[in-house]
C-alpha positions as CSV (number, residue, x, y, z in Angstrom):
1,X,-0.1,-0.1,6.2
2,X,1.3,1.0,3.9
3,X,-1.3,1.6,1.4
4,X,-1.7,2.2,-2.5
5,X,-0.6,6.0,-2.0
6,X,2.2,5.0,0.1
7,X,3.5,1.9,-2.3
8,X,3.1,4.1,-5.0
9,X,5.1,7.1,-3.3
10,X,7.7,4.4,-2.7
11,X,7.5,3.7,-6.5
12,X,8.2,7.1,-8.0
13,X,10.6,7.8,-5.3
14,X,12.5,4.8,-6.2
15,X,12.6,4.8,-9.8
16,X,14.9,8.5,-9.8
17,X,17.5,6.4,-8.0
18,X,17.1,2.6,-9.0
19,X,16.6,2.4,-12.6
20,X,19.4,1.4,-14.5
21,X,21.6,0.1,-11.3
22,X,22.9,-3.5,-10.9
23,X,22.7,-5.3,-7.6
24,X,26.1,-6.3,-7.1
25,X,25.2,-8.4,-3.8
26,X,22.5,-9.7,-1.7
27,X,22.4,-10.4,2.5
28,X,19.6,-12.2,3.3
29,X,19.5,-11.4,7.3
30,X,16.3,-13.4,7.9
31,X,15.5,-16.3,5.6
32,X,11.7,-16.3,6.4
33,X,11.3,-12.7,4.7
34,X,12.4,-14.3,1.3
35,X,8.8,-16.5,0.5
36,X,10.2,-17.9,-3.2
37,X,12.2,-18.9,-4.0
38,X,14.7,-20.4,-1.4
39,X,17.1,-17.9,-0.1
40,X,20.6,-19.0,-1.9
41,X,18.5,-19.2,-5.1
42,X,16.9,-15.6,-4.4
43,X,20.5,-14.1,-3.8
44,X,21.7,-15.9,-7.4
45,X,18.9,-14.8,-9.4
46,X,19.4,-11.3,-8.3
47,X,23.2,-10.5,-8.9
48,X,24.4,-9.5,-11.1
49,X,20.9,-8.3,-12.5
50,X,20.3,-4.4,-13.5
51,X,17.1,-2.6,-12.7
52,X,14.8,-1.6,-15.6
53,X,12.0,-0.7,-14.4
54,X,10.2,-0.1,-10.9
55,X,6.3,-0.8,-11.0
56,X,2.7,-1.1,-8.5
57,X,0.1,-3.8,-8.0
58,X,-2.1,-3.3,-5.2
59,X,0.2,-2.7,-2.7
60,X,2.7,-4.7,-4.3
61,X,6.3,-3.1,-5.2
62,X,7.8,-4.8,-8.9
63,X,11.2,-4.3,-9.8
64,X,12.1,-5.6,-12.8
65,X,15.1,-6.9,-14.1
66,X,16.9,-7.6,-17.1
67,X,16.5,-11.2,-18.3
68,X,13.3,-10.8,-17.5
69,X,12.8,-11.6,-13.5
70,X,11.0,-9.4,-11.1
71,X,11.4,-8.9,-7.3
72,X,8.6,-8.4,-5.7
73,X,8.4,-7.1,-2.4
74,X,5.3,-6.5,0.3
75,X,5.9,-4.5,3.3
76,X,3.0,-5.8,5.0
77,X,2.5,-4.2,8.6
78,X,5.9,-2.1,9.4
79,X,8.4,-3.0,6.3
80,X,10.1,-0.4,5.4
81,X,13.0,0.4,2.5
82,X,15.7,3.0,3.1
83,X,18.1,4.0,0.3
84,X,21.8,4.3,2.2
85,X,25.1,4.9,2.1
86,X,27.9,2.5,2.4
87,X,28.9,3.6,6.1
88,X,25.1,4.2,7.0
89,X,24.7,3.0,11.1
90,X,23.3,-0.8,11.3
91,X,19.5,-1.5,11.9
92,X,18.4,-4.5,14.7
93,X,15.2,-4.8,12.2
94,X,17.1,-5.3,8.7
95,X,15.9,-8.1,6.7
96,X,17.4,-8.3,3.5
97,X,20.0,-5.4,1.9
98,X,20.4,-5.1,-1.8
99,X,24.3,-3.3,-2.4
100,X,24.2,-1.4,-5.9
101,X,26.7,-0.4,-8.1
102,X,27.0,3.2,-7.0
103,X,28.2,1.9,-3.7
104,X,24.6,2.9,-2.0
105,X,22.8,-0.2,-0.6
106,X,19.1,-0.3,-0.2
107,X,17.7,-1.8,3.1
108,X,14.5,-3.5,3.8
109,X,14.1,-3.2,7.7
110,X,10.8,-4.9,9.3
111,X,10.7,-5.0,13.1
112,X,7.5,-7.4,12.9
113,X,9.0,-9.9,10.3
114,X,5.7,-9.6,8.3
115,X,7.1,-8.3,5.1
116,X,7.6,-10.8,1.9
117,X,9.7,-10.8,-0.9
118,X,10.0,-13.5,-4.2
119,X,11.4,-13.4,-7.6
120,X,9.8,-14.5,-10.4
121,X,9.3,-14.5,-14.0
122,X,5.7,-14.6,-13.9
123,X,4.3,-11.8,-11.2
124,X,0.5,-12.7,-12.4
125,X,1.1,-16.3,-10.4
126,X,1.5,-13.8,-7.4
127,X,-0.9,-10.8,-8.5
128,X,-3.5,-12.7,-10.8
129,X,-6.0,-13.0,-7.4
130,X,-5.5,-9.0,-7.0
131,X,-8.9,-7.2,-7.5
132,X,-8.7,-3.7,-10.0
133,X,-6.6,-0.7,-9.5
134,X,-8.8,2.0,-8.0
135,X,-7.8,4.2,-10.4
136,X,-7.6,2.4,-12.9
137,X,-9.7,4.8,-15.7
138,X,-11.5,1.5,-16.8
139,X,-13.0,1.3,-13.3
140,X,-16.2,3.3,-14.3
141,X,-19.0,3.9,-11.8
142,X,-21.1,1.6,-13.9
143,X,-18.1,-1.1,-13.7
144,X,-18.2,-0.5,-9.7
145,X,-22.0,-0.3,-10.0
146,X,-21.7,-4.1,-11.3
147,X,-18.8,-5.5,-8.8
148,X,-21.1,-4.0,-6.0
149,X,-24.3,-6.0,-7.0
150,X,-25.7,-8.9,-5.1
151,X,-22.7,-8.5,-2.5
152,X,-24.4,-8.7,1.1
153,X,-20.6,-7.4,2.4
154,X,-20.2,-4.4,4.8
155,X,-18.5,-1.7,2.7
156,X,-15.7,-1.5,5.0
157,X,-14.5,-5.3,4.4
158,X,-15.3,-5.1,1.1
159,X,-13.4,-2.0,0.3
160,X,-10.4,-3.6,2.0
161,X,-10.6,-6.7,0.6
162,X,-7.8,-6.9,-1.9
163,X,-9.6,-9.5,-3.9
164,X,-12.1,-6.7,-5.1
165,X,-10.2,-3.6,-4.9
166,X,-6.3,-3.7,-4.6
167,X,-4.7,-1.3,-2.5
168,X,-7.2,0.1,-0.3
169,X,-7.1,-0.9,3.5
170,X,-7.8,0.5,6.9
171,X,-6.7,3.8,7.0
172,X,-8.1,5.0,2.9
173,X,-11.2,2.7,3.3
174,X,-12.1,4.9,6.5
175,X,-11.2,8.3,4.4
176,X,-13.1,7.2,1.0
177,X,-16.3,6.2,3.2
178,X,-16.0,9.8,5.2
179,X,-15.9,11.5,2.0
180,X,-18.7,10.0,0.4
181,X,-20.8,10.1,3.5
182,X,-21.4,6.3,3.6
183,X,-21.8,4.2,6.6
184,X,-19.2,1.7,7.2
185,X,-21.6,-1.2,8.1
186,X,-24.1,-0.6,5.1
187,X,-24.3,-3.4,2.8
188,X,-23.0,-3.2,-0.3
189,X,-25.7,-4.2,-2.6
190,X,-27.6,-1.4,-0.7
191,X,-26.3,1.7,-2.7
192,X,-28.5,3.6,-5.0
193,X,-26.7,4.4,-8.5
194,X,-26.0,8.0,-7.1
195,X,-24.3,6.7,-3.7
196,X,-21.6,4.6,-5.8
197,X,-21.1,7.1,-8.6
198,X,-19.8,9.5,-5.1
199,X,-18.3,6.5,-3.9
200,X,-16.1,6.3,-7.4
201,X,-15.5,9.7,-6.7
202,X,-14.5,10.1,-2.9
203,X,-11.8,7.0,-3.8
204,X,-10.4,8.5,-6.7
205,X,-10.5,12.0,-5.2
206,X,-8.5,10.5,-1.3
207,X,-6.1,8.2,-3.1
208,X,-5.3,10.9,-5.6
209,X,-4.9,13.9,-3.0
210,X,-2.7,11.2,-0.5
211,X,-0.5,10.7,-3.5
212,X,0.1,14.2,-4.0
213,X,0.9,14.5,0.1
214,X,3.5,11.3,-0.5
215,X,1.2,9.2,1.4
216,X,-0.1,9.1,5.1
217,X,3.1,9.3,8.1
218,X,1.3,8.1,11.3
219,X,3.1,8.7,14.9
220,X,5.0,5.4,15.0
221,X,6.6,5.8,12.0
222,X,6.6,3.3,10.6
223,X,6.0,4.3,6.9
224,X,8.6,7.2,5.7
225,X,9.5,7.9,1.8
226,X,13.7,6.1,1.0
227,X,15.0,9.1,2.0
228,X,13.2,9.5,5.7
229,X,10.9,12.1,5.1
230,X,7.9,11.5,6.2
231,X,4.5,11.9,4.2
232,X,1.9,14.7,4.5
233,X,-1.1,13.4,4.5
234,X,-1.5,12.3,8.0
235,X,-2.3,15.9,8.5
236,X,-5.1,16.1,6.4
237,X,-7.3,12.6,8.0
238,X,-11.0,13.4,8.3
239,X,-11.4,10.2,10.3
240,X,-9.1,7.8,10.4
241,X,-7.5,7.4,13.8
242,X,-9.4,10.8,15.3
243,X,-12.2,8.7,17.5
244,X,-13.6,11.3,20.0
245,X,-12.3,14.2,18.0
246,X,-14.3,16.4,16.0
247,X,-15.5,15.8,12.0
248,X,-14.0,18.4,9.9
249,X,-17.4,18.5,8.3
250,X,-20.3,18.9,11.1
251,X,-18.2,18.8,14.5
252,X,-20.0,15.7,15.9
253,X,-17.3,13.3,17.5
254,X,-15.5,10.9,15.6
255,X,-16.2,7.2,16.5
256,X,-15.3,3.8,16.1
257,X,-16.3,0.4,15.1
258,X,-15.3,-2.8,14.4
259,X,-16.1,-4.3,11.2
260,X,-14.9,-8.1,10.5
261,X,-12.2,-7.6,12.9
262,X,-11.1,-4.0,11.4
263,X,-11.4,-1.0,13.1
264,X,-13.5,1.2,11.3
265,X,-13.6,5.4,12.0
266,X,-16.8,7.3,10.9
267,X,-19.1,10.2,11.9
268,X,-22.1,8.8,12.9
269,X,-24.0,12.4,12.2
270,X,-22.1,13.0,8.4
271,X,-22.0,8.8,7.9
272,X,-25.7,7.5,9.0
């Protein structure tokens, strides 16, 4: 958490307010946040520097900037940006603050120190081991069809494995596997031709309608668009996080596994 629909919210979000600003100073607050390069040479790099454009990997935020450097950021587990005003109250959790040239700063705030950021001229030597975009129009069924042959892989690791998919993780795995009424723990190399063409589907159609909804608000918070609105798809989970409760499509309780140390949410009457 966050996810493809919520990096991608932040993306779009973003772009209305940071393209074509300058950073016009950098406060590195905790050193370890900044993983390349070192932290004087990360503040140098990125004064100074305007914002052209604001792009997604995986779940991967790229800025790029003019003279052809990118900052990359991941918000890992509870990361979190907030656009700002000058006199906006301090956070305990900040990490790093960018101040722009309109006098508006934009925070990066991480209570469990997880999130990572690194400039670079070359994002591929961060992004080349991503797997494809999930929707990505060249990702066909028959192209999924072909990454899912011969992997022995429960489809809830593999579907969260960012080497084969990027973007998808705990919470949109659950969703895409509810939708397409697959079990969690089947195998991958298991599906018939007409289970993965539904599987293409189900991803396409969840990541698509959690985009629309700005992404997926849970209670704690911790992901909320710049601005502090909170996303609107929480309200519309089949599965994730609702063990015990009942399946918007056949009322049998929602339950939980664990699947190479993930939890995993299914209906075990829709999901068999």
């Amino acid at each position: 958490m966050p996810e493809l629909p919520e990096v991608e919210t932040l993306a779009r979000e973003l772009r209305g307010v940071l393209v074509g600003r300058s950073i016009v100073g950098v406060e590195v607050c905790w050193p370890r946040t900044v993983a390349a390069p070192d932290p004087e040479t990360f503040v140098r790099r990125l004064v100074g520097r305007r914002i052209r454009e604001i792009r997604r990997r995986g779940k991967w935020l790229l800025l790029g900037l003019d003279e052809g450097d990118w900052l990359l950021v991941h918000l890992r587990m509870s990361g979190r940006l907030a656009m700002e005003s000058a006199d906006a109250p301090e956070d305990a959790h900040t990490r790093v603050v960018f101040y722009l040239d309109d006098g508006r700063r934009l925070r990066f705030s991480d209570p469990r120190k997880f999130g990572r950021m690194a400039v670079t001229a070359c994002p591929e030597d961060w992004l080349g081991g991503l797997g494809p975009e999930p929707l990505d129009p060249d990702l066909t069924p028959e192209r999924l069809a072909g990454m899912l042959r011969g992997r022995r892989v429960r489809l809830k690791a593999l579907l969260a494995d960012q080497r084969f998919l990027a973007g998808l993780g705990n919470i949109y795995a659950d969703e895409v596997l509810w939708r397409a009424g697959l079990h969690p723990l089947r195998c991958a190399d298991t599906l018939t031709p007409e289970e993965v063409t539904c599987l293409h589907g189900a991803m396409r159609e969840v990541l698509e309608e959690a985009i629309a909804r700005r992404g997926t608000t849970l209670a704690d918070r911790r992901y909320v668009l710049p601005d502090g609105r909170p996303g609107e798809f929480a309200a519309h989970l089949a599965v994730y996080g609702r063990e015990g409760h009942p399946c918007p499509r056949c009322g049998a309780p929602i339950a939980r596994t664990r699947v190479g140390g993930r939890s995993a949410h299914y209906c075990p009457q829709c999901q068999r």
